[in-house]
C-alpha positions in Angstrom: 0.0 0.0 0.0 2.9 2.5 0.7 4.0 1.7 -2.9 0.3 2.8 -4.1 0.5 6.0 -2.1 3.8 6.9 -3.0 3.1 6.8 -6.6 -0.3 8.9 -7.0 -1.3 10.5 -4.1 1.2 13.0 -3.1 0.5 14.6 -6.4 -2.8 14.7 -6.5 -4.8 14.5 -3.2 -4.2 18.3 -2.0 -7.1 19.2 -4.6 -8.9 17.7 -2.3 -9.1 18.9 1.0 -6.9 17.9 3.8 -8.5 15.6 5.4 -8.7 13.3 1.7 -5.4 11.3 2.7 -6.5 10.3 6.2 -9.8 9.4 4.6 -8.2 7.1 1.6 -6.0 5.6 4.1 -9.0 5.0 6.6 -10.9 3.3 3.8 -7.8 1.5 2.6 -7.2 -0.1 6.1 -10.9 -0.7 6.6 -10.7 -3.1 3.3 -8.0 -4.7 4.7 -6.7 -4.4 0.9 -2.8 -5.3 0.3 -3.1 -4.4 -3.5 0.0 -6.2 -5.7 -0.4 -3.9 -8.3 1.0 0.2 -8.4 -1.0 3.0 -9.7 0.2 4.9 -12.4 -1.2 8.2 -13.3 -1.0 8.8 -17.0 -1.5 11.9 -19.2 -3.2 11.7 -22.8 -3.6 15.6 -24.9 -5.4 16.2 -28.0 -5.3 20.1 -28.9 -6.4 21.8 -25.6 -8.0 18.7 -23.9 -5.8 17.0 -21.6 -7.5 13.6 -19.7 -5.4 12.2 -16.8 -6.1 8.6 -15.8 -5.2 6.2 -14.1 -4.2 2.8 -14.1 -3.5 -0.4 -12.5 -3.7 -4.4 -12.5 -3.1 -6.6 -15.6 -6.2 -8.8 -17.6 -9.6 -7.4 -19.0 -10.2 -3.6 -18.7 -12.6 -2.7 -16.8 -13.1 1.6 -16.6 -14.5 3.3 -14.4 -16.4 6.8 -14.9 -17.7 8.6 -11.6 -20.4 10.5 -10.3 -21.7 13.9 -11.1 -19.6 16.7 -9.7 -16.8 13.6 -8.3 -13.0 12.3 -9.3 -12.0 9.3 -10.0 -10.2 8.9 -6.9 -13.9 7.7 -5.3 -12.9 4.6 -6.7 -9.6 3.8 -5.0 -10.7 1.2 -2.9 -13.1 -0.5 -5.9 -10.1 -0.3 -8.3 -7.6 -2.0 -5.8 -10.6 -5.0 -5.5 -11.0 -5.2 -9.6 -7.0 -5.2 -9.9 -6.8 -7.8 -7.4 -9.6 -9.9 -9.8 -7.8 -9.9 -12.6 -8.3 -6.9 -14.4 -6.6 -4.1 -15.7 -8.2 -0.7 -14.0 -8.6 2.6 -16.0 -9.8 5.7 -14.5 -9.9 9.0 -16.4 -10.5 12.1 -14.4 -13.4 13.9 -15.7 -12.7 17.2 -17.6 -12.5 20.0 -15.2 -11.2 18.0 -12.5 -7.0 17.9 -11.0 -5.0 17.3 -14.4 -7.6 16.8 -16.8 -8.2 20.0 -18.7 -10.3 21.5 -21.6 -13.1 23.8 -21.8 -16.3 23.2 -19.8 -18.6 25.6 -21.4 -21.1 24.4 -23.5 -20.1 20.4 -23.8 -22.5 17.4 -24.4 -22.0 14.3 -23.0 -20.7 13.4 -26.5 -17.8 15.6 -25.4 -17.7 14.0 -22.0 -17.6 10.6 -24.0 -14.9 11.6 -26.3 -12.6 12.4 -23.5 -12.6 8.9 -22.8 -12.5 7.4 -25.7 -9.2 9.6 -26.1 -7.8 7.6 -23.3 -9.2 4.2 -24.7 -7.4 4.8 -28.3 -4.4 5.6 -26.0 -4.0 2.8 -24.3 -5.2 0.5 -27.0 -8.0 -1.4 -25.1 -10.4 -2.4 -27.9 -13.7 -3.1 -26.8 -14.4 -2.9 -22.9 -16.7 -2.6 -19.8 -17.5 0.7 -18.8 -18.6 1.0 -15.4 -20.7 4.6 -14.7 -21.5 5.5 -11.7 -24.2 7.6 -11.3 -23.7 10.7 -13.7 -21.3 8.4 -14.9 -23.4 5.9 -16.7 -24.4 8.9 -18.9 -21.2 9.4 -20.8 -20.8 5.6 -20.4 -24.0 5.1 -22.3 -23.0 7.7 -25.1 -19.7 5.9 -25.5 -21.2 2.9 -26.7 -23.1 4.8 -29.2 -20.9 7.2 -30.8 -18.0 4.1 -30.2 -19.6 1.2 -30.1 -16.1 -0.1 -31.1 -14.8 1.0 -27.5 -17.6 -0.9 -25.8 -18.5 -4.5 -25.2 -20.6 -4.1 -21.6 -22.0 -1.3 -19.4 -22.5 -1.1 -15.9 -24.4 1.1 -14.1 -24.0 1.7 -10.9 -26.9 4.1 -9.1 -27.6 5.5 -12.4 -30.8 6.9 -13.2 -31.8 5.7 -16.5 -33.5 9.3 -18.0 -36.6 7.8 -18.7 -39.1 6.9 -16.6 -41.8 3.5 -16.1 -44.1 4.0 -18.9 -46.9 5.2 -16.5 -45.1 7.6 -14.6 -45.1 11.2 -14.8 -42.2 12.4 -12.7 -39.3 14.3 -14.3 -36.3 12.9 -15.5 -33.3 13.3 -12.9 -35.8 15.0 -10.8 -35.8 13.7 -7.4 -34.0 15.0 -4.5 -32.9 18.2 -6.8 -31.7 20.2 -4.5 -30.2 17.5 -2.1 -28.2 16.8 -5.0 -27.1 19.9 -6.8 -26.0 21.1 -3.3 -24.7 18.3 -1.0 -21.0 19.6 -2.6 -21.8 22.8 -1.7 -18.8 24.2 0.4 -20.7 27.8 0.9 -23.3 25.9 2.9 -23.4 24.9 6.5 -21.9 21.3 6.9 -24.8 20.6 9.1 -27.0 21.5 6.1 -24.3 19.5 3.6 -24.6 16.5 5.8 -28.5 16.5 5.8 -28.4 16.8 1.9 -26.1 13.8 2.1 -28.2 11.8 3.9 -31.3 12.6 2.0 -29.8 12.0 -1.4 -27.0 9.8 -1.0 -26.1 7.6 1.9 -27.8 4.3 3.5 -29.4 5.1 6.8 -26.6 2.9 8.1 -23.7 4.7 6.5 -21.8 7.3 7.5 -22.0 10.8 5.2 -19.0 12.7 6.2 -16.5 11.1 3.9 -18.1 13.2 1.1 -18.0 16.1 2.7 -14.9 16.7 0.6 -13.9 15.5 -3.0 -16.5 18.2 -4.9 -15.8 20.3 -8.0 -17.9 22.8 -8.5 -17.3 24.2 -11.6 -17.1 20.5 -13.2 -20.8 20.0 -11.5 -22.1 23.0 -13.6 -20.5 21.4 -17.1 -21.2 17.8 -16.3 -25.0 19.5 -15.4 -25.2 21.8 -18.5 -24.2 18.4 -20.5 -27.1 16.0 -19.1 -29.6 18.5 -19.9 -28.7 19.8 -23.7 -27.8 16.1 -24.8 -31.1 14.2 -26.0 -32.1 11.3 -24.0 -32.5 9.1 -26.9 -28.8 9.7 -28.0 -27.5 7.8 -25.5 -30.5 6.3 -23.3 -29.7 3.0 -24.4 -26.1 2.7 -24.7 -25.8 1.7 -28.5 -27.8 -1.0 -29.7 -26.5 -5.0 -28.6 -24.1 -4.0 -25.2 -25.4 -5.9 -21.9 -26.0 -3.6 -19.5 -25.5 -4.4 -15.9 -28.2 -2.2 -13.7 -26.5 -2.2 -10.5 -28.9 -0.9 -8.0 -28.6 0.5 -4.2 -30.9 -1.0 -2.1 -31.5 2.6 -0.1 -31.2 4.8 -3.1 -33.7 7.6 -2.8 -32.6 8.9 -6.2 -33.0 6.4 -9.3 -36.5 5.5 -10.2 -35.9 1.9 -10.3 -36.1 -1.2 -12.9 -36.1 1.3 -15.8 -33.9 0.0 -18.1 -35.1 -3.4 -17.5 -38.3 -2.2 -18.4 -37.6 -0.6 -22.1 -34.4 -3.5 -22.8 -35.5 -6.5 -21.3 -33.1 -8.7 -23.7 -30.1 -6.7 -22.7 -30.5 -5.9 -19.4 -29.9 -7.9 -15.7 -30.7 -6.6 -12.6 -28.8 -6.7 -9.0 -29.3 -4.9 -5.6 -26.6 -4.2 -3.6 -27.6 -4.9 0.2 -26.5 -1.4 2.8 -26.1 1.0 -0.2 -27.7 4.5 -1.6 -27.0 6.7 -4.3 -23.0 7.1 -3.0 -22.5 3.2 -3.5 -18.8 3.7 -3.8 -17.6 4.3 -0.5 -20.6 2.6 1.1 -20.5 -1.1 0.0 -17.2 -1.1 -2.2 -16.4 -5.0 -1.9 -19.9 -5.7 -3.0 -19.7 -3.6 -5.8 -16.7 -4.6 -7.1 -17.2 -8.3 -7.3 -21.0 -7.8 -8.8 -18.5 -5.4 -11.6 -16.4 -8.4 -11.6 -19.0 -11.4 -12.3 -20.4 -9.5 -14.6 -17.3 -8.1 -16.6 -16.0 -12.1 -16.6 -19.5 -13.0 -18.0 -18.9 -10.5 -20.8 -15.3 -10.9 -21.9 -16.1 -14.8 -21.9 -19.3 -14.5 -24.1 -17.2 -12.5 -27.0 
């Protein structure tokens, strides 16, 4: 673990907030993870769009895309689980956030899509599983339609769909609005922070606090802008023949669930992850990584 922290978190964890390191470590021992594998932070420009990633493990790639307004660092402790599986771990940082760079006004997901498909062609991964959490599963989906080449299975992980049950007549990405767009709010109260956190994100088991930090505000406002100017339908059902893995929290107040089920029954499995909400990551990340895991080994052997 030393070896893991020595190679990637000096350099990038003061973006933060100082209390990020005690909180990686804390998770890290918590896992009792001893990962085999180093982390290596890589850098891929095209023009004036620069994606950072990162990546560790050797075997099938499995990448990983977080949540709306998050880093990739949520997914230290779910990376080090998939590395330890057998697979090779990619992470891009989402435009906007510590070394990944480019303008954030006016994008699409299609933008957010070709970012990281800019670190796919990089690395020269063919065809992979795309794991979105959240937000996340957006971009994920609109990979697999604008590079369906990139794509051979899609996870999502607390991912609202964008549609809704054929009877229903809430809004799209509607629930717990406010909760959501201001739990990473760092002019608020934390008392009022922490409520939001509960409301929209945690398990009423689970512990809130350790995402009070790891926010970026002005990637929030693109990632946002995105979601709402891209049509549903361009990327709704993630290309045409993908499986899709609909990984659900069994607490999550946010996702109107059994969506996608509903509209691709052939392509689509279904599995509730016991002691989770919307967060997910840092709430049940064992769990989640070997459902990613079954279900990334059932993919790569089909094709």
């Amino acid at each position: 673990m030393k070896k893991y922290l020595t190679v990637i978190l000096s350099t990038s964890l003061s973006l933060m907030g100082c209390s990020s390191l005690d909180r990686v470590e804390s998770n890290m021992n918590q896992a009792n993870l001893i990962s085999n594998f180093s982390v290596h932070k890589k850098q891929i420009q095209q023009g004036d769009i620069s994606i950072e990633f990162y990546v560790q493990g050797k075997g099938p790639v499995i990448v990983l895309l977080p949540s709306l307004s998050r880093g990739a660092r949520d997914f230290d402790v779910v990376a080090d689980y998939l590395a330890k599986s057998g697979f090779k771990v990619i992470r891009p940082e989402p435009r906007g956030i510590n070394g990944s760079t480019g303008t954030l006004a006016n994008l699409t997901l299609h933008n957010f899509a070709a970012d990281v498909a800019l670190v796919l062609d990089a690395e020269k991964t063919g065809p992979v599983v795309v794991v979105g959490h959240a937000w996340g599963s957006q971009p994920a989906r609109m990979l697999a339609a604008d590079r369906p080449d990139l794509v051979r299975g899609i996870v999502m992980a607390a991912a609202s769909a964008g549609k809704l049950p054929k009877d229903s007549t809430e809004k799209p990405y509607g629930r717990l609005r406010d909760a959501i767009d201001n739990a990473g709010n760092y002019k608020l109260p934390q008392e009022q922070r922490i409520t939001y956190l509960k409301q929209a994100f945690f398990a009423p088991m689970n512990d809130p606090h350790v995402w009070l930090n790891g926010w970026y505000e002005k990637n929030h406002a693109a990632e946002a802008h995105a979601r709402i100017v891209t049509p549903i339908d361009e990327y709704f059902s993630g290309g045409k023949t993908v499986p899709i893995l609909d990984l659900q929290g069994e607490y999550d107040a946010v996702v109107v669930k059994n969506v996608m089920k509903e509209y691709l029954p052939e392509r689509v499995v279904e599995q509730v992850i016991k002691n989770a909400g919307h967060a997910m990551v840092p709430e049940q990340p064992e769990a989640m990584a070997n459902a990613i895991a079954k279900f990334s080994k059932q993919v790569y052997s089909a094709n």
